[in-house]
C-alpha positions in Angstrom: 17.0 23.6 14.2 19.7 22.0 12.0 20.0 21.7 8.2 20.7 18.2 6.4 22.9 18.5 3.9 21.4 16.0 1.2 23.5 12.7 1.6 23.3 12.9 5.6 19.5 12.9 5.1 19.6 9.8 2.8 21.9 8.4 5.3 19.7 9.0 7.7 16.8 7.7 6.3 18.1 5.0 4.7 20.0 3.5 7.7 23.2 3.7 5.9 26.4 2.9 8.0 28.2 5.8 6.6 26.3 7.6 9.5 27.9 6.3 12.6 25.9 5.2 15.5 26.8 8.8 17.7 25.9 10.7 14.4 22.6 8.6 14.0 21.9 9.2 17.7 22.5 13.1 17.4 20.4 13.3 14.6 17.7 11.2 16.2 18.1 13.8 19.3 17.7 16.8 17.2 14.2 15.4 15.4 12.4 17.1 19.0 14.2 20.3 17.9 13.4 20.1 14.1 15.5 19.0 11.4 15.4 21.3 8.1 15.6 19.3 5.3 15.6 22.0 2.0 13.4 21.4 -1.3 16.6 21.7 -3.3 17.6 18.3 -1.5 14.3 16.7 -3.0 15.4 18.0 -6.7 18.7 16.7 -5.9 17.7 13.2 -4.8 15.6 12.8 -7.8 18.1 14.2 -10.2 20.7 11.2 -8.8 17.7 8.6 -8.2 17.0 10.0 -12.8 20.7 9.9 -13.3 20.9 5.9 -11.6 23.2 7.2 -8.7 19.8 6.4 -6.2 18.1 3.3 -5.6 15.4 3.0 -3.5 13.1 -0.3 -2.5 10.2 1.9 -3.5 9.6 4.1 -5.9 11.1 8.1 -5.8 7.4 9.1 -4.9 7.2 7.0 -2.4 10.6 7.0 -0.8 10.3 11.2 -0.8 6.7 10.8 1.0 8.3 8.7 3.8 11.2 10.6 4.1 9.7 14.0 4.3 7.7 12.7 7.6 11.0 11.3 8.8 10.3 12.5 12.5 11.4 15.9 12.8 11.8 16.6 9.3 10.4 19.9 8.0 10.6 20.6 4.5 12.6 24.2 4.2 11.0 26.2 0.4 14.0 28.2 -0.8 13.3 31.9 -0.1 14.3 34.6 -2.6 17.4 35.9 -0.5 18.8 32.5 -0.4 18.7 31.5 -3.7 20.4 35.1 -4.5 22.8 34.8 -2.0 24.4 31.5 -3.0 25.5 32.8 -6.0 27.5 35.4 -3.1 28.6 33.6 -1.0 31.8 34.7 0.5 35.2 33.2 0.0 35.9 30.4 -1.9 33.1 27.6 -2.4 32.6 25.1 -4.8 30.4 25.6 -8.3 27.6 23.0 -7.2 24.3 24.4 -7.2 22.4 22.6 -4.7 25.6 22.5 -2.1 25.3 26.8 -2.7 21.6 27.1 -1.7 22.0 24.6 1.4 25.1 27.0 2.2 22.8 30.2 1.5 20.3 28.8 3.7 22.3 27.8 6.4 23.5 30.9 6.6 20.2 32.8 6.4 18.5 30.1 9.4 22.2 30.9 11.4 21.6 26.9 12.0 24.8 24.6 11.6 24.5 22.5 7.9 24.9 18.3 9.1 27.2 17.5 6.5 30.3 15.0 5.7 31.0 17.0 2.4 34.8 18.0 3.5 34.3 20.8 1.3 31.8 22.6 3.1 33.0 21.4 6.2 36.1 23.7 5.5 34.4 26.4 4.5 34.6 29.2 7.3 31.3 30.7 6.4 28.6 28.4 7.3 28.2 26.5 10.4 29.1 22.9 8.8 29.1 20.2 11.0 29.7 16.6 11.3 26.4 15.0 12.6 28.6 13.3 16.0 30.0 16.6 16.8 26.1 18.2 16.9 26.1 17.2 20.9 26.6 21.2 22.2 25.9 22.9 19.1 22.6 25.1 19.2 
């Protein structure tokens, strides 16, 4: 299983061209294997759909229903140990919130994070991944 980190699932979903065709492809691979996709990342798309950073052609209710049966998706409930861990994370890692519980989780699945946050791509303590570099990556 993988881990979307929040904008690659939008991407996903949304078709968006930020997500190039070999990281759409990967990603379309992995939905036999399961993709994680964590509650905190349906907080933090209604947050920015609340906050005008989000538009969708339907409405948040809708566009959350459709993407949580995405194929492959599985919605990921934040466990106890995660939620305590991202505040411990190791090293240096940024302040945001939701970008800490997808690293605590991450880390607690031992499943790479499908990211293109550069941030967390440099962190040495999570598996973060670009989604065209998944092919070999179990």
């Amino acid at each position: 299983m993988i881990l979307l980190d929040t904008h690659m699932w939008v991407w996903w979903v949304q078709g968006d061209p930020r997500l190039s065709p070999k990281g759409l492809a990967a990603l379309d691979q992995y939905a036999r294997e399961g993709i994680g996709v964590s509650v905190i990342s349906y907080w933090e798309v209604a947050m920015l759909h609340a906050r005008g950073r989000l538009e969708f052609a339907c409405s948040l209710d809708s566009w959350l229903d459709q993407a949580g049966a995405y194929p492959g998706v599985r919605l990921l409930e934040l466990t106890r140990d995660a939620v305590v861990n991202s505040c411990r994370l190791p090293g240096q890692f940024h302040r945001d919130p939701a970008d800490r519980m997808l690293a605590a989780t991450a880390r607690e699945m031992d499943c790479p994070l499908v990211t293109a946050d550069d941030r967390i791509l440099a962190y040495p303590h999570v598996r973060a991944v670009r989604p065209e570099d998944l092919q070999g990556i179990s």
